[in-house]
N, C-alpha and C positions, 0 to 999 in steps of 0.2 A: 684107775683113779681119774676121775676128770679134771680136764683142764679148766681153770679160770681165767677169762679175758674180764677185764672192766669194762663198765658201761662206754667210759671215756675214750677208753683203747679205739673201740669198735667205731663210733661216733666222727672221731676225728681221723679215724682209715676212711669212712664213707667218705665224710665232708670233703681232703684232701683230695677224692678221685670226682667232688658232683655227686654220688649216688645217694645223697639219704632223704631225699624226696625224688626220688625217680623209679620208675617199676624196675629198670635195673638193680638199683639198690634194696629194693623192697624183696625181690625175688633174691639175691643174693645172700641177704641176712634170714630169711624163709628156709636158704640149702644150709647155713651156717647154723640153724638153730634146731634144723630135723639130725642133725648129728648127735646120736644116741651116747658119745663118751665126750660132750663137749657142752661146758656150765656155761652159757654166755647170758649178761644181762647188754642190752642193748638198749641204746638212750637214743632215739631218734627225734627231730625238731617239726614240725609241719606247723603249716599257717594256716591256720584253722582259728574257729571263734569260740566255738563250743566243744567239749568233748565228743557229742553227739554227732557234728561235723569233721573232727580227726578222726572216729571210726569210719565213719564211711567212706573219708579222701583214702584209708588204706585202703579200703575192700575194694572203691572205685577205678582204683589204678590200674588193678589186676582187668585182663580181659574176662567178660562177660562170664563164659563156661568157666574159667578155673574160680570165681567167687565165692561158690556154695564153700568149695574145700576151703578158701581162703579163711573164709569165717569161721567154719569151726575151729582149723588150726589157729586161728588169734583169740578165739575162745578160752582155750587150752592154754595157750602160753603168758598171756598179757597179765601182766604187776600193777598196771596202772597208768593213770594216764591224770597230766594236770594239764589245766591251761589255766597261761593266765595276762595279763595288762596291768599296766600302769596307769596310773591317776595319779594329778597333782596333788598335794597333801593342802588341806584347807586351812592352815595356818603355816606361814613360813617358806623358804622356798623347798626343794626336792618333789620326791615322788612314792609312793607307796604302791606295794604289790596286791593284787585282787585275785585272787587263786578260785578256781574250779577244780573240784580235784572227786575222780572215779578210783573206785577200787574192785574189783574184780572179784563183788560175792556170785555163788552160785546162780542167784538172780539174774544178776549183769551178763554170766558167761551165756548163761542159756538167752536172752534176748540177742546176744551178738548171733548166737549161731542158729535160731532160727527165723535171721534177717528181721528183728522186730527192733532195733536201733532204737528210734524214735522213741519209745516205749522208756529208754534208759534214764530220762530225764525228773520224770516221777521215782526212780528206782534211787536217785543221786539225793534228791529232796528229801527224801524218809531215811537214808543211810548214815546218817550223823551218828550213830553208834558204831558206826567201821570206819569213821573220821571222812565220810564222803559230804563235800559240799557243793552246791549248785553258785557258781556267778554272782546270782543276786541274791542267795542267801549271804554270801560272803561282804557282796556290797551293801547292804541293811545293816551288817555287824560294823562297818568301816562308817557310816552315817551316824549310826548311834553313837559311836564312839566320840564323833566329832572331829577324825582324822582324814574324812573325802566332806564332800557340797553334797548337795541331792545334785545339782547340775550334772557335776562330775560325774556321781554314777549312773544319774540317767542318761549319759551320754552311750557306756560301757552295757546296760542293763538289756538282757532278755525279753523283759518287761518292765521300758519304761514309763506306762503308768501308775506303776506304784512307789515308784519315785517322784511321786509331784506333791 
């Protein structure tokens, strides 16, 4: 029967010791998730802009030789991955969230694993039927809405000239 740890569990054992941006940690939750009788979902943090940039901070960390394996094994395992900012809200005071958000179709796993990364961001743009959004698709819905500036999101945008 396997065991279940929460995302949370895992997360804040890293954070507590430093490891959950560090290749220490990266490699530790790597032995913790090759474990054949052991369910973990693990919720890691990185400073990253883009999803296309958190793939690659993890594969980067790893030394050189171990990254071919690395990537397919994140291939294999990964649920998903958001990123996302804040923007002042364009009426009123507070802030609203701008979500980027990947989801791990067949497409995506296969571009991770054979190092075509880059590639995933056409793959995030067309995925809106697997709930996948891109940045400045997200910020275009927050403009029309009238809940960010064009400012504001051109400040956050990918491409900010289509925010002008």
């Amino acid at each position: 029967m396997p065991v279940v740890v929460t995302a949370a569990a895992i997360y804040f054992a890293f954070a507590l010791v430093g490891l959950n941006n560090t290749l220490t940690g990266l490699i530790l939750a790597h032995t913790v998730l090759s474990v054949p009788y052991v369910l973990i979902t693990v919720l890691a943090s990185l400073h990253a802009k883009t999803i296309v940039d958190a793939v690659n901070r993890i594969i980067d960390i790893f030394p050189a030789h171990q990254q071919g394996q690395v990537r397919t094994q994140l291939s294999l395992v990964l649920e998903g991955i958001v990123c996302q900012t804040l923007l002042p809200k364009a009426r009123g005071g507070g802030r609203v969230v701008a979500l980027e958000i990947m989801v791990p179709t067949p497409a995506i796993r296969n571009l991770i694993r054979e190092d075509k990364v880059a590639q995933m961001y056409s793959s995030i743009q067309t995925g809106a039927s697997h709930g996948m959004q891109t940045m400045d698709q997200c910020l275009r819905r927050l403009v029309q809405q009238r809940i960010v500036t064009k400012e504001s999101a051109r400040e956050k945008a990918k491409i900010p000239e289509d925010f002008t």
